[in-house]
N, C-alpha and C positions, 0 to 999 in steps of 0.2 A: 464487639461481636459482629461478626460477617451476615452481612446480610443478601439472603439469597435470594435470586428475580425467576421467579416462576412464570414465563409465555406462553399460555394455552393455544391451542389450537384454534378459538373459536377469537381469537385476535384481542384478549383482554388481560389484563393485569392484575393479578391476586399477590400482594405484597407477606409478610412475613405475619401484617398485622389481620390482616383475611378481610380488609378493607377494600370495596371494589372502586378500582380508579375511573379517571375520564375517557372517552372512547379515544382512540388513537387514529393518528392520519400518516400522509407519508412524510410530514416533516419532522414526526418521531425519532424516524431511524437514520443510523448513518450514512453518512454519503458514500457514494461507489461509483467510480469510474468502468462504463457499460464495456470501452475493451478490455481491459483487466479482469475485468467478471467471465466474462469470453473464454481467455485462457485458465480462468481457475473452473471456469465450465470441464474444459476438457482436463484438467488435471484431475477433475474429482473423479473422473471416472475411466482414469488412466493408471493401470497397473504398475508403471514405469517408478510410482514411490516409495512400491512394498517392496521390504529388503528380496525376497524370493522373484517380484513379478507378479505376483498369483492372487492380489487384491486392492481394490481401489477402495477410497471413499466411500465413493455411492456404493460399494459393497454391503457394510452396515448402515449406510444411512440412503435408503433408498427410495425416490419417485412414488413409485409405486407404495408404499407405505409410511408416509408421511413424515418421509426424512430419517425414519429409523429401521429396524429388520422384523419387528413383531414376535421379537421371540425374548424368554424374559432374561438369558443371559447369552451373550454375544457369541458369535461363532467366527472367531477373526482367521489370522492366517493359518492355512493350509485347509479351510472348508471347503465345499462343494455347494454351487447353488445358491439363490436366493432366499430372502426372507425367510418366511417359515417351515420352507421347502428344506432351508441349508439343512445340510449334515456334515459332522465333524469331523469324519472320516480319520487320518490318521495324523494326530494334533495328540500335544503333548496338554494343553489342558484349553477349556474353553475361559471368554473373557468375562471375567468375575461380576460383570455389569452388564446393563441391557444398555444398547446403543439410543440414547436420547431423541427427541426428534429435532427439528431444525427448526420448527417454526418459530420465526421473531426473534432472532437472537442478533439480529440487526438494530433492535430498539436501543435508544438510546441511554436506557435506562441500567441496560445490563453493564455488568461491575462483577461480578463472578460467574465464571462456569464448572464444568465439571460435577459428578455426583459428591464429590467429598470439597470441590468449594476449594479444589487444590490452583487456580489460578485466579486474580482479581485484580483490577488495578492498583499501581500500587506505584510511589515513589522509591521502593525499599533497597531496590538494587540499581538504579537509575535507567534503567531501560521501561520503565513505566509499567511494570508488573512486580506481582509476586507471584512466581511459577519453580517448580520443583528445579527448574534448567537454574535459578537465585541469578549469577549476575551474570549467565555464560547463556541468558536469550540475549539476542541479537537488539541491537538499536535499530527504529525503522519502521516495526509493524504498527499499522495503521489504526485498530482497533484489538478488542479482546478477542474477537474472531479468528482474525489471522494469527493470533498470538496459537488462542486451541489449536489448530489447522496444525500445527505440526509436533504434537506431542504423541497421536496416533502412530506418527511416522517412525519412534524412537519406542512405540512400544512392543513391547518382545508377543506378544501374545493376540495383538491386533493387528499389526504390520510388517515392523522388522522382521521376523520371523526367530527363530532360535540361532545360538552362537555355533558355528563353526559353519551353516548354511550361506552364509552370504557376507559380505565385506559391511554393510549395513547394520544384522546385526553385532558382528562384532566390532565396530566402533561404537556403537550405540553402549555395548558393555563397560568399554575405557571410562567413555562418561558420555554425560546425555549429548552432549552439543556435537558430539564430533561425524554423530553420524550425517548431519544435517548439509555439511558442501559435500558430500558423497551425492545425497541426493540433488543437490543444485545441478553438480555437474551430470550426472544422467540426463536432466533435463534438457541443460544449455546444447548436452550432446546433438540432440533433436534439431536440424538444420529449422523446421515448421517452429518450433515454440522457438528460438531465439529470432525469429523473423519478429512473432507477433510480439516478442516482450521489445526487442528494440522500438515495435510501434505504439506499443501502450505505454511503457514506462520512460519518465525522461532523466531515471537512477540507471537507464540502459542503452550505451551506445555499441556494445559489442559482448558477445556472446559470454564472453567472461564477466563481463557486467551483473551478468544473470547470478545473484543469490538467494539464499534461503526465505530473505527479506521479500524478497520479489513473488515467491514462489506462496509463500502463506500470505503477503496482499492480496494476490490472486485468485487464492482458495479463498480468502474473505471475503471478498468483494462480490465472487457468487453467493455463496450465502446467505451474505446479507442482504441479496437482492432476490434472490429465487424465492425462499421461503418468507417471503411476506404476508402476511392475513391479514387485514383492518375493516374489511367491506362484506362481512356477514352478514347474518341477518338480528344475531348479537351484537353483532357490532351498530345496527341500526337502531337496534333498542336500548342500548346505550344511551344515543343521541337524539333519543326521545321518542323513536318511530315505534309501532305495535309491532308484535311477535305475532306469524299464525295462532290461530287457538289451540292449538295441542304443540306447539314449541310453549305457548306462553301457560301452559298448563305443568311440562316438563320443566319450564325453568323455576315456576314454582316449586314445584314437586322436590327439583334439588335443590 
């Protein structure tokens, strides 16, 4: 049975068994390399991955709303606008799921993502997941992070966009993996990110160097660095410190 890692907001760990764990620090989470995290900085918020152009990352998982859109089912490509603001405008259907938040999914504890638990570590195909892509994901990525980081990019209704609009998503139709050097190459195209991936990665000595492998590290490695939380004020009561009286009334109360 899969078991699924729940990271709240307030930086603590609620297992499957509804057991509360030990407070967390930063030796929890995975390691990230700070240039790498740099370029998945601006990848995430680089239109350059959606089959159309017309949405980033941080589109649905947004700054301003704690890594996700605040709306309870997603408004991916062809919307208008942020957050709760977005409107659907003219989209063949919205995404069947609300956009997740970010926080903590750096911890090392994580082992599945997604709402249905469709990705997890996994010996099965030998590239160290089990993910809907089975054994056509790529060798290479660094954590489950990077692995997520590119399944958005292949989906018709969050990114790709519909078939016959863009070369993206119609390889993405053929089959999952093909849309995937489509997107590297846009990338490598970018004279500025094959500058920085030659200086962060030492998988890249030349622009062609640059693949998908590199491109979802790089999305991981932000991630799992940006959205960190361990230094609340749950998180101090955790580790033994008092809560204000009205947090330590609330945390009662729930």
């Amino acid at each position: 049975m899969k078991r699924l890692h729940h990271i709240a907001v307030g930086a603590f760990l609620l297992g499957v068994t509804g057991a509360w764990a030990d407070p967390i620090t930063m030796d929890d989470f995975v390691d990230a390399d700070p240039a790498q995290a740099r370029i998945g900085q601006l990848l995430f918020y680089d239109k350059i991955l959606s089959g159309n152009r017309n949405i980033s990352c941080g589109t649905c998982h947004h700054h301003d709303h704690a890594g996700g859109d605040g709306l309870s089912l997603g408004i991916g490509e062809g919307g208008v606008g942020l957050g709760p603001e977005r409107r659907a405008g003219d989209i063949r259907k919205r995404v069947p799921r609300n956009a997740p938040a970010l926080w903590n999914l750096g911890h090392a504890s994580v082992d599945v993502v997604f709402h249905d638990g469709r990705l997890e570590v996994s010996d099965q195909f030998g590239n160290g997941f089990d993910s809907p892509a089975e054994e056509w994901l790529p060798q290479g990525l660094d954590n489950i992070v990077a692995a997520q980081a590119l399944f958005p990019l292949t989906a018709q209704f969050e990114m790709a966009g519909n078939p016959g609009e863009n070369e993206i998503a119609g390889a993405t139709h053929d089959r999952i993996d093909a849309a995937w050097p489509i997107i590297a190459a846009r990338v490598r195209g970018v004279p500025e990110y094959a500058d920085l991936f030659a200086a962060a990665f030492e998988t890249v000595d030349t622009p062609l160097d640059i693949t998908i492998v590199e491109v979802g590290n790089a999305l991981g490695a932000f991630i799992t660095t940006e959205w960190r939380s361990f230094d609340s004020p749950y998180d101090a009561w955790l580790a033994g410190r008092s809560l204000p009286q009205d947090a330590e009334r609330g945390r009662a109360l729930f």
